[in-house]
Each structure stands twice: as structure tokens, then as C-alpha cells.
N, C-alpha and C positions, 0 to 999 in steps of 0.2 A: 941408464934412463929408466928403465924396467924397474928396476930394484928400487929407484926412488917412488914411482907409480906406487909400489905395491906396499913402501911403507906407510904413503900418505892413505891410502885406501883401510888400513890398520890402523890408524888413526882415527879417522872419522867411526870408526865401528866401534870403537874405544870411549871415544865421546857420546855416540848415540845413545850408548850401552848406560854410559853415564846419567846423561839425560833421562831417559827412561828410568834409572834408578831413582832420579830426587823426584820424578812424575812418581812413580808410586808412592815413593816415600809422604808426597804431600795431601795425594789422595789419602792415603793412608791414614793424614792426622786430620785432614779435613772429615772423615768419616767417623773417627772416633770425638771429636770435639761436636761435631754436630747432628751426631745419630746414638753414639753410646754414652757421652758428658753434656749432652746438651742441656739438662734439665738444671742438672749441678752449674756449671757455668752461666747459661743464662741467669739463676737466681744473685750469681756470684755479682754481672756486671750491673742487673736491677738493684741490687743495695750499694754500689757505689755511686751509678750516677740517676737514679732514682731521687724525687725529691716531693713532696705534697705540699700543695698551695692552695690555699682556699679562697675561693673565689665569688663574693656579694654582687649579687643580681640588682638592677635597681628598683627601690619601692615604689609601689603605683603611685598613678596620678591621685591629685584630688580636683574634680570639675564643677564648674556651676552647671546649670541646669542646662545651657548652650555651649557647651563644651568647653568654655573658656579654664584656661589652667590656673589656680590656684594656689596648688603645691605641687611642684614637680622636682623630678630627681637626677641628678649623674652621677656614673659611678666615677668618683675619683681617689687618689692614690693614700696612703698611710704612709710615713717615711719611719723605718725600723733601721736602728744601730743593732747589731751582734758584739756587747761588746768585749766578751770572751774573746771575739774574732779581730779586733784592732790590733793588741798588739803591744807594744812600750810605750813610757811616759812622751815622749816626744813624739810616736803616733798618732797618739790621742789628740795632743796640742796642734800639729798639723790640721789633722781632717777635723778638728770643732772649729780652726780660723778658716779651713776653706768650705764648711757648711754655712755658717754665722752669717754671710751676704746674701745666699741664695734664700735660705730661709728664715731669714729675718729673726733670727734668735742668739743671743748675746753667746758666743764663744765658750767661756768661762762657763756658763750654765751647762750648754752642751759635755761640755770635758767633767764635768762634778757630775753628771747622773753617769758616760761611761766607767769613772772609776768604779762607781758602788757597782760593777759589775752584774753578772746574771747574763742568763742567754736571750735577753728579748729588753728592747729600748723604745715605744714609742717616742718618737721624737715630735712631729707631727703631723695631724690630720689635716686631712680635706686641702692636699696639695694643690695649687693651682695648675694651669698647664706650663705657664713660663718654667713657675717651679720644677715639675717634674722634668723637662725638657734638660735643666741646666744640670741635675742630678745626674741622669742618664750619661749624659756629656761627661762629670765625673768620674763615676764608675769606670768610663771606658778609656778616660785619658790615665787613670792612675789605678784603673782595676783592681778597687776595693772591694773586696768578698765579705765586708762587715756591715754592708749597706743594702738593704732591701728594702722594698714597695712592696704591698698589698693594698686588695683592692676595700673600699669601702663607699658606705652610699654619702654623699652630700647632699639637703635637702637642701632646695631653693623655695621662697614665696616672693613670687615676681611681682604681684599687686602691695607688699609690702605691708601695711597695718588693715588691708580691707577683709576683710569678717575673719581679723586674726583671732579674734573670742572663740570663734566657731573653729576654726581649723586646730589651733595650737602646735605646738614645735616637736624637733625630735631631740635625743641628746645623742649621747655616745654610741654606737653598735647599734645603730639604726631604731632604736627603742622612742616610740613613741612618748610623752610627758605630757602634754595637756591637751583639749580638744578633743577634735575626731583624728587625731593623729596616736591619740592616745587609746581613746575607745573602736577604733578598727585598726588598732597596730596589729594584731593577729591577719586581719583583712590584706591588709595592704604592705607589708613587710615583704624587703627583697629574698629571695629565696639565698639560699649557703650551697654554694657548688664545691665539692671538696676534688682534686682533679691530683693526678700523679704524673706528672712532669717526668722528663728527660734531660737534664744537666750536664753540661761539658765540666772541664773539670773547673774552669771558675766560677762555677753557679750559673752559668746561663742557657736557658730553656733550648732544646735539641727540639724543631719542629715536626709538630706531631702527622703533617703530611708525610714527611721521612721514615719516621718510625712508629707505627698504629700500636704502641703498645699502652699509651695512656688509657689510663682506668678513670671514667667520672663517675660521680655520687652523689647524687641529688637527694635535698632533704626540702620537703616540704612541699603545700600548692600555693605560694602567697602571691605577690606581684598584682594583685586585684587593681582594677580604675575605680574610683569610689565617684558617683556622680550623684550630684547635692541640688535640692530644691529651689536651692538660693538662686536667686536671679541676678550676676554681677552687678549689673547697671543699677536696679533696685536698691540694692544692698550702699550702691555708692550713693544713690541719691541718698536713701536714711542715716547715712552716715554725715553728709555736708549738712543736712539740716540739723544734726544731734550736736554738731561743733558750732552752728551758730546759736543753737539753745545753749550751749557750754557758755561762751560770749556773754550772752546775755543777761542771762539770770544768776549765770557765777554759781550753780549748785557743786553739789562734792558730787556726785553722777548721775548719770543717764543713759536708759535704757530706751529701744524700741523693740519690737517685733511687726514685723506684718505676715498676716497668714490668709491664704486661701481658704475659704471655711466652708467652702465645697467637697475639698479633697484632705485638708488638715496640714497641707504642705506648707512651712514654712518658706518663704520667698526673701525675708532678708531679719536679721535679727545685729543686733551691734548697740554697742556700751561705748561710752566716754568716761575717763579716758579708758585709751587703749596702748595696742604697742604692737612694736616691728616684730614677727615670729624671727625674721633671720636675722637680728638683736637682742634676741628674748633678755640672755644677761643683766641688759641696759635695764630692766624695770621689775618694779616691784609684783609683788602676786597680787594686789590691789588691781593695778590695772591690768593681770593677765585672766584674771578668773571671769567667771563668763556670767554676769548677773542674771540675767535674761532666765537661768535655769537653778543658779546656785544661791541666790536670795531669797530671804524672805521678808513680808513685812505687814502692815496692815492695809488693806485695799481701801479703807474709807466709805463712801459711797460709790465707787463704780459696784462694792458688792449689792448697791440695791438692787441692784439689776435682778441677781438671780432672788432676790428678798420677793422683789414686783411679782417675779415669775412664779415664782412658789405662792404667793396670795392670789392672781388669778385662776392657778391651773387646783386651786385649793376652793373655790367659790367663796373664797372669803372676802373680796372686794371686787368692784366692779369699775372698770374708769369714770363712771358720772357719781357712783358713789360718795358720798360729804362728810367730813369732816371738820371737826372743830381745832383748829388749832392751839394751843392757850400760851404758845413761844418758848414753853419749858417746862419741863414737869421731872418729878421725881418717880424713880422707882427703885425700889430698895434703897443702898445706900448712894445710888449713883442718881448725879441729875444732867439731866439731857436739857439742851438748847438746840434752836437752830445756828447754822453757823453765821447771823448777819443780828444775834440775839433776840430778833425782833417775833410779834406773834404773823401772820396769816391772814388769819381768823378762819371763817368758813372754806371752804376748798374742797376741788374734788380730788379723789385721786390721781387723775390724772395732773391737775397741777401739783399734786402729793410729790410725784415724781418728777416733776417739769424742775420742781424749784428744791428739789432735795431735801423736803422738812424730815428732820431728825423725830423730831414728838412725834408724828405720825408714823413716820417708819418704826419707831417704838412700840406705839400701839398695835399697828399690824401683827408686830413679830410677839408682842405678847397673847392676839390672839391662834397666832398656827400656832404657838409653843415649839419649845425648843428641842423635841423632838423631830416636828416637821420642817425647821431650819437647818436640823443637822441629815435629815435624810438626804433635803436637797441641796443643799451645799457636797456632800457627796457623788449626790448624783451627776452634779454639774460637773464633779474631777477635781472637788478641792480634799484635801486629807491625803494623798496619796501623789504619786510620781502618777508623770502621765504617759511614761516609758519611752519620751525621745531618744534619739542616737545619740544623745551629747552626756559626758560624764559630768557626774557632782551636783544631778538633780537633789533638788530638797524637796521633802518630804511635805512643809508646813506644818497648819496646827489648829486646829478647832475641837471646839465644848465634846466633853464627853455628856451625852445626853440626858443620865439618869443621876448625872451631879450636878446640872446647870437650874439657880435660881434666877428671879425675874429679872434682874438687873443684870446678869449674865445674857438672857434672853434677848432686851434690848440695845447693849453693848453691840451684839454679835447683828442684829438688822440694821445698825446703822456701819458696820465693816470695822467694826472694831473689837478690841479682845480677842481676835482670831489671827492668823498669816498663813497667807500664801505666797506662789512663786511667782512671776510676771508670766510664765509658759502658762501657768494653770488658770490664770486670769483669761488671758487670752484665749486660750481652748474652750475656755466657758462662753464669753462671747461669742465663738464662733459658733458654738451651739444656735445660739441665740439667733443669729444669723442663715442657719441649715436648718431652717424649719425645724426647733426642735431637736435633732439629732446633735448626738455628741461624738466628734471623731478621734481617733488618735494620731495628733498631731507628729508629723515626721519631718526630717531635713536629710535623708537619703534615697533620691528616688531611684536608684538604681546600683546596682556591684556588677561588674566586666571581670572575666579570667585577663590574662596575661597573652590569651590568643583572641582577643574580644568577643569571646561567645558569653553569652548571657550567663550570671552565677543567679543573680539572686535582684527580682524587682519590687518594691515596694509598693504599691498602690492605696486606694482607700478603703479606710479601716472601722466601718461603725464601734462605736463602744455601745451605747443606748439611747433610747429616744429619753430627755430631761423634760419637756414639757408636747402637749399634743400642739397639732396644727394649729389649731383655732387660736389655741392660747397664746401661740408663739408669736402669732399674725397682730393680734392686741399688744403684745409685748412692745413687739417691735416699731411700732405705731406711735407710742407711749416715749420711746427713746428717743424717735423722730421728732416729735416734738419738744426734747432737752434741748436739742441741736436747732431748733429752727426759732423758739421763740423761751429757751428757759436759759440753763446755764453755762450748757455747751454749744452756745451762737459762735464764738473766735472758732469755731473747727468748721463751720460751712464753708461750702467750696460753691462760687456761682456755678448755676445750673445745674447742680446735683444735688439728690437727696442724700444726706449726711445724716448716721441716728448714732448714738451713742453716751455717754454717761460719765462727769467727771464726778473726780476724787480727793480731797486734800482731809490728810490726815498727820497725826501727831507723831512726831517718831519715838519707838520706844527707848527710853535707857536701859542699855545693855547691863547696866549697873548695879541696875535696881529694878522695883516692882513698876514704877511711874513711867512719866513720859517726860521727854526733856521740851522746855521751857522754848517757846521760841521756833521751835525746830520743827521742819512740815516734810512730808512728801504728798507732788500733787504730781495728778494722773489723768489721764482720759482713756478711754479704752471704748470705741466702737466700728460701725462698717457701713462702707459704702458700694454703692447706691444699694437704697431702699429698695428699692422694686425687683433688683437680681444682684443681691450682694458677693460681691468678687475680690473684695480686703476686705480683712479685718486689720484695725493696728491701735498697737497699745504703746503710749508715752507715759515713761514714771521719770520725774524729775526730783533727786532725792536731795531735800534741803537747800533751798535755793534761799542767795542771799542778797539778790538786787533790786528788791521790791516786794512788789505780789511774792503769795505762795501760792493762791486758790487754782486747784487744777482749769477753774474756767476761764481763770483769768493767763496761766502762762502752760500749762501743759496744752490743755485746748486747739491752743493757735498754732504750736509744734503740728500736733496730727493734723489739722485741718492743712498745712502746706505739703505735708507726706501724701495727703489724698490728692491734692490737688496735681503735682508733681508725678506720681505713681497714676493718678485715675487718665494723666496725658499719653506719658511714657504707653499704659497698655491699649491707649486706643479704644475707652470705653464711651462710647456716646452717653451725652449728658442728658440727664432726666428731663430737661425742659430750655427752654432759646436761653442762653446766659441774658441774652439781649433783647428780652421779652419783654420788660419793663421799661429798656431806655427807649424802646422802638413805640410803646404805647405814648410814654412820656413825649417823646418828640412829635408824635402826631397829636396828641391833644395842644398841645404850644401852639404847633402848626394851624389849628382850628380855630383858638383866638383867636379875632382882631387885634391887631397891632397898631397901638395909640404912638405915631411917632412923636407928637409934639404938644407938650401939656400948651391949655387955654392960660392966659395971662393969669397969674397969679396964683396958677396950681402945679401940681406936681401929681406924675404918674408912677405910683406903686411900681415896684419892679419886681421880677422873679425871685425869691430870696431862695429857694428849693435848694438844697446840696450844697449850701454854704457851712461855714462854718461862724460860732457866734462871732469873731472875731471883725471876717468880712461882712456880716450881716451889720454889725452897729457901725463898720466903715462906711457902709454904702448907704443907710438910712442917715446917719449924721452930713454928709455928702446932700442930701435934697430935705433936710432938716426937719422928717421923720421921725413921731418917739417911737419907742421899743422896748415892750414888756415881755419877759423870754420866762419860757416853761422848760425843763430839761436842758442837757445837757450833751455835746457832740455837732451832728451834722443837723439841719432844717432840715424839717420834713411838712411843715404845712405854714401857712399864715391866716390869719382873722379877716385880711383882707385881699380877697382873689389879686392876682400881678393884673397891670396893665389899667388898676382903678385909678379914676381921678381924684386926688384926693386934694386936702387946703395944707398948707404949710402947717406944723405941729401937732397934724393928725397923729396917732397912738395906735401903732397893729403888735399883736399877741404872735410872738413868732415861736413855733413847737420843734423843738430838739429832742433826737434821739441819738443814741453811742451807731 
């Protein structure tokens, strides 16, 4: 019993001894592996299961002026074949019939780009999430190591075609192409995370809470919010009213702008046609280009405006000042009319401009000279970009001043043999409008970092004062009454004062030196209210083929619903009771005597007021009434006050106006 004790006792010391050996033994290589080869081995297992992935941040937003989103971004996936990494003919065949359902791409196509081989396969972009979900699911049922995701930005435009001119699309690798998508693609571009992963051995990422050896890399500050002038709602009303001008008049297109000509901010600008940014494909560059800044053409008479401006602020005419009309006249080889052919005759300037006589705007411009045309046409921003945020401004075009003979002189005052862009038009009016001062008109009012702190604010921008005070105050006065009693009446809006200036002009052939035959664009271009102007808005309607051309007759009555519509939306009190006149109207009626019952054998005049001639000769043939009619439209007065007694076959003179 002893003797067994003492073998088992030799035993266990045996074993101890043991133990102890492979303890040291392990210390041993534990100390050499991770104190004297550590640097070596660690580099050894960073290059097998080491892997770099680049990883696309999303691109900023793009905002209206209330923060509403107009382009906004996810990052969503890339699908990448390796097809060095697939494998045999009949692997290939496999995973392109089991890709083909999920990502909707014909089998046969997929297997024909893996064979041309190479290490890297776009298969495609901007996976969905089903998409990617069912991929993933792949991968892990049948643990293809030839199929990778990367990340990449998808842009979205949730409003779909609204101020798609203005914003414009991205294409491939987040790169901006038209718009401010393209002109603040440096701005607004996802930042490139380049990041060093940890890979198991079939490719899938080892989490970097486990192992903190992941290395990232950042390039770049981009990811900017770009926040825009534009005022959605604005933007949408200019656009329903631009698609029933489309309707109507059937032109080949049309542009607006409205601008604040306080501050020079654009608030809504949009062209017909137009197109879907997240379809861009679907349409031609016709309706993708932005007219508004990349056209050019001839302004017609709304350039009188700055012509007026320049002969007040010049003392070379004065609004009671008189002239002769003669309806037409030559100078040089060119002959000028008015546009209705007819003469005037005597006139002051102020109906000079009320009624848009070409001869007379002739002779003015002959006496500033074509010098003093071209200062001021400069001065007001035409010749030159007026350096918006928006790419593919034009330049225009007007007289070099020490080459321009008379007929050039008078060409150029009545808005023609010159061009400009619809931005520069506009910026001018709002001069007009800013006492004078010329601003530089903007459509960014603000850039945000990516942590919303302030980068970069836009505010207002003097360029120069174009005419003094005084002069501006007469200008403006002068336009006022185009709108109220000349030839831009269709653009009054009841109970505000409405001033501004139409234009219809010939278009030019591209072809040739002439003009083409037939073919018009007409315009209006001014701002409302008179008293404290708060829009400016410009209608060009380019060759319209359903009637009318004359800007008074169909651009006109576009801006006059834009005002009316935009002057509700901001909440501007109206210059005077819309209902000031039907309230006078009703109480004078009211003050009448009211003859209920003609005496035997007579008959009692009626009110004809705001009839039309139609009901007017109903109603007098009705109580067997003659009627002698002057004008044309709605009654506005008769020869013999309502409520007279009159005999059967009596004869009243009834007066019509449009």
C-alpha cells in the first residue's frame, strides 16, 4: 500500500513537471510572437486580411428659401462582379440566371461582359433597397466572393419638373451636369472616405469595435446645404400660369422670372417646356437649358424703358414735352413705323411712351446719340453677364459706339439690332424699380457646412446707381401710366398699382442677316406696387401661334395673373379698395329715384352700365329702344341717364370700352 502511495505521488510530480514545461514552452512563443516578431507578423496578417473600401458621403441638400427640399440625396449601393473571381463557363451561367431576376438585367448580357474579363464589372448603380437586401441574401446562401457593393450617392428631385431649369441633374460619380447642380458641384459634392477594413477570409468586413486597427482618410470639405432664393410655392404658381400660357397661345416657349428688386433675389424663374431632373435622359437639351440666363434676343420696346430713362436723366425731354408724330419716317436706309402703322400726330412724351411710338423713340435716340445709348444701356447691365449662380449665362450684344450710324442709332431706341438675356432685362427693371440703384441679382442666399454652421451668405449687392432719384420717381410714373391707360392695361391687377412696359418684336433668322417673316416675340416686363415695389416679373413668350403676338395683347395678361396671384400669396395690401368704385357705383344707383312703372305708352330707360353690346341691343329691342353704339367691349356710359322716361323708338348713344 506504501509503495503504491509513493508511486502515484511520482507521478503527479512527473506531470506537474510536465505542465510546467509546455507553460513555459507557450510563454515562451507567446513572448517571441508578440514582443520580438510582432511588427513582422502583425504586417504579415494586415496584408492578408486587410482590404480598402471607399466609402461616398452624401451630397448636400439643395433648399428653397423655406427650407423645402428640392434635391436631396442617399447613399445607395453599386453592384460589382470580380470576374477574374467567378470562375468556369458554367459559373458564369449559374450566377448571371441567378442575378437576372433581382436586378432586372437580362442573364445573357450579364455572362457576355463577365467573360471580357478584367478585375472590376459595374454591373449596376443606384441599387434599390429590395435590391440590395436580396443580393446580400445571395452572397450568403451560396458565398460568392466575386460580388461586391460599394457605396455611391443617388440623387433624388422629389418636386419632379419644378425649377428643374434652375437646379439641373447629376450623372455618373456624383458629378454635377446642368444647373446649380453643376455650378456648385465643387459646393455641394459628397465627400470620398477611403477606410481599411478587416476581412475574414471570404471577404466580409471583421467589426471595427473588435479590432481598432482600421485606418480612415478623408478627402475633402464638401457635403455643403445650398439654400436658394426661390420661394417653392412662387416658383409653382409661375410655373401653372407659364403651362396655361403654353395652352393658349401655342408658342415654341416661355420664360418668367420674378425678382425682388430690393435685394436682387430671385424668387422664382421657370421655362416651358421643361423636364423631370430624375428622367433627364427622357428629353432633349431644348427643354433642359435654362432660357431665363442662356438666351438671347431682341427686347423690342420694353428696352424703351431704359431709352425713357436715359432721355430724362439726359434733359433732353421732359413728360409734357410735344411732339410731332408723322407715323413713319426714314432714317438712313432703315424706315421706322409705328407698330398699328398709323400717325399720333401731336403727343407728349409722356403718351410718347404710354403708346410706344417707334418715330418718336427714333428721334429721341437720335438726339442722345449713340454714344449716350450705349453708356446707358451698359449702365443698366446690358453688354455683360450680370454674374448669377446659374451656369451658361450669355453675354448679349449691343453697337460698338464709334461704329454706330443713324439708322443704327434708331434701330437700337426702339430695342432692336441689339440682344440681351431675360436675367438682364430684368435686373434692369429692377433698377427701375430700386430708385435707381442697380443690384446684382442672386438665386443663393445662403451655403451651410455639413455640421450646419454658416459657410458662406449672400446678401445685397449694389452694382451703381443708373439714374438719380428724381429721374427714377418720373420714370416710374411714365410706366405707370402704360399699365393703367396705354398698352399694358391686360397686366392691371384691381386695387394695385401695376407699372411696367410691353414688347413685341421680330425674331431674328439665325440664318441669315434678316428677320423671319411672321414670327414675333412678345414680352412685358415691369413691378408692382408702384408706391413700394416688391416684384419685379418678366413674361417673354417666343413666337406664339394662336392669335395675337403683341406683348399687350397676350404676354401682358400672363404677368398681370403672376401679380395678382404672387401680390395675394405675400400678403401685400392693395394700393387702393379693389371695391372703391363698385361701392361709389352702388350708392349713386341707390340715390336715384326708382321709376317702377313707365305712364301709358312709355317706356323707362334702363341701366345699360357693364353690359355687353350683345345684351345691350337684347335689352333695348326688348322695350323697342333704338341704339347707336360708339366702341367696342363692355358699356360704360349712355346719352340718356337710366330710369328716363322715354316714348317708344326713342334712339340713346351707348359708349363702349375693351
Amino acid at each position: 500500500m506504501k509503495n503504491k502511495q509513493t508511486k502515484i505521488l511520482i507521478n503527479i510530480n512527473r506531470l506537474t513537471l510536465f505542465l510546467m514545461f509546455l507553460f513555459v514552452v507557450t510563454i515562451g512563443r507567446y513572448f517571441i510572437l508578440q514582443v520580438i516578431q510582432h511588427d513582422e507578423m502583425e504586417e504579415k496578417i494586415m496584408n492578408i486580411a486587410r482590404d480598402n473600401v471607399v466609402r461616398q458621403s452624401p451630397r448636400g441638400k439643395i433648399l428653397d428659401r423655406n427650407g423645402r427640399e428640392l434635391a436631396i440625396s442617399r447613399i445607395a449601393k453599386l453592384l460589382v462582379i470580380r470576374p477574374d473571381k467567378v470562375g468556369s463557363e458554367e459559373d458564369i451561367q449559374v450566377l448571371s440566371a441567378e442575378l437576372s431576376p433581382i436586378i432586372n438585367i437580362p442573364a445573357e448580357t450579364i455572362a457576355n461582359r463577365i467573360r471580357e474579363g478584367g478585375a472590376y464589372y459595374a454591373v449596376k448603380h443606384g441599387l434599390e433597397s429590395d435590391e440590395e437586401a436580396a443580393i446580400n441574401q445571395l452572397k450568403k446562401d451560396k458565398g460568392y466572393e466575386c460580388l461586391w457593393m460599394d457605396d455611391e450617392v443617388k440623387r433624388y428631385y422629389p418636386n419632379d419638373m419644378l425649377a428643374a431649369n434652375i437646379i439641373g441633374f447629376i450623372g455618373m460619380e456624383d458629378k454635377g451636369l446642368e444647373g446649380l447642380e453643376y455650378s456648385m458641384d465643387s459646393i455641394v459634392k459628397g465627400d470620398v472616405q477611403e477606410e481599411d477594413v478587416l476581412t475574414d477570409m471570404r471577404g466580409r468586413t471583421i467589426f471595427d469595435s473588435i479590432f481598432s486597427l482600421s485606418q480612415k482618410r478623408y478627402k475633402g470639405d464638401n457635403c455643403k446645404t445650398v439654400t436658394l432664393t426661390i420661394d417653392a410655392t412662387m416658383q409653382f404658381i409661375v410655373e401653372q400660369v407659364l403651362d396655361k400660357a403654353m395652352i393658349e397661345n401655342k408658342p415654341q416657349n416661355v420664360t418668367a422670372i420674378v425678382m425682388d428688386p430690393k435685394t436682387g433675389e430671385i424668387l422664382a424663374m421657370a421655362s416651358r417646356p421643361s423636364y423631370n431632373p430624375n428622367k433627364f435622359g427622357d428629353y432633349s437639351m431644348e427643354a433642359i437649358k435654362n432660357r431665363a440666363v442662356s438666351d438671347i434676343y431682341e427686347p423690342g420696346s420694353t428696352f424703351k424703358s431704359v431709352v425713357a430713362g436715359a432721355a430724362l436723366e439726359e434733359g433732353v425731354v421732359t413728360p409734357n414735352q410735344t411732339f410731332y408724330d408723322p407715323g413713319r419716317i426714314n432714317v438712313s436706309d432703315k424706315h421706322i413705323q409705328n407698330w398699328n402703322g398709323e400717325s399720333f400726330g401731336t403727343v407728349t412724351f409722356t403718351d410718347i411712351v404710354k403708346n410706344s411710338i417707334n418715330t418718336c423713340f427714333a428721334m429721341i435716340g437720335q438726339i442722345l446719340t449713340g454714344e449716350k445709348l450705349n453708356e446707358y444701356a451698359k449702365k443698366f447691365g446690358f453688354g455683360e453677364p450680370t454674374g448669377v449662380e446659374l451656369p451658361g449665362e450669355a453675354t448679349g450684344m449691343l453697337f460698338e459706339s464709334d461704329k454706330m450710324v443713324d439708322s443704327d442709332i434708331a434701330t437700337m431706341s426702339i430695342g432692336q439690332s441689339i440682344a440681351v438675356t431675360p436675367i438682364q432685362l430684368c435686373t434692369a427693371m429692377s433698377a427701375i424699380a430700386n430708385d435707381g440703384v442697380l443690384l446684382k441679382p442672386h438665386i443663393v442666399k445662403n451655403i451651410t457646412n455639413a455640421d450646419g454652421s454658416l459657410y458662406k451668405e449672400n446678401g445685397r449687392e449694389e452694382v451703381r446707381r443708373v439714374l438719380s432719384s428724381a429721374t427714377d420717381k418720373t420714370l416710374m410714373g411714365l410706366l405707370e401710366q402704360v399699365v393703367a391707360t396705354g398698352g399694358g392695361q391686360k397686366a392691371q391687377v384691381k386695387g394695385y398699382r401695376v407699372a411696367g412696359k410691353t414688347g413685341t418684336a421680330q425674331k431674328i433668322n439665325k440664318d441669315t442677316a434678316g428677320y423671319m417673316e411672321g414670327r414675333y416675340i412678345a414680352s412685358f416686363c415691369g413691378f408692382a406696387p408702384v408706391e413700394d415695389p416688391q416684384l419685379v416679373v418678366l413674361v417673354i413668350i417666343d413666337d406664339p401661334t394662336a392669335g395675337s403676338f403683341y406683348g399687350g395683347q397676350i404676354a401682358a395678361p400672363v404677368a398681370g395673373e403672376i401679380f395678382a396671384q404672387l401680390l395675394r400669396y405675400k400678403h401685400i395690401e392693395p394700393s387702393s379698395d379693389p371695391f372703391e368704385d363698385m361701392d361709389k357705383k352702388h350708392k349713386e344707383q341707390e340715390s336715384q329715384p326708382a321709376v317702377k312703372t313707365a305712364p301709358p305708352g312709355k317706356q323707362i330707360m334702363p341701366d345699360l352700365n357693364g353690359m355687353s353690346i350683345r345684351e345691350v341691343s337684347q335689352k333695348l329691342g326688348e322695350l323697342g329702344i333704338g341704339m347707336n353704339i360708339q366702341g367696342t367691349g363692355l358699356s360704360t356710359g349712355q346719352s340718356i341717364p337710366a330710369n328716363t322716361v322715354v316714348d317708344p323708338g326713342t334712339s340713346v348713344t351707348v359708349y363702349f370700352k375693351p
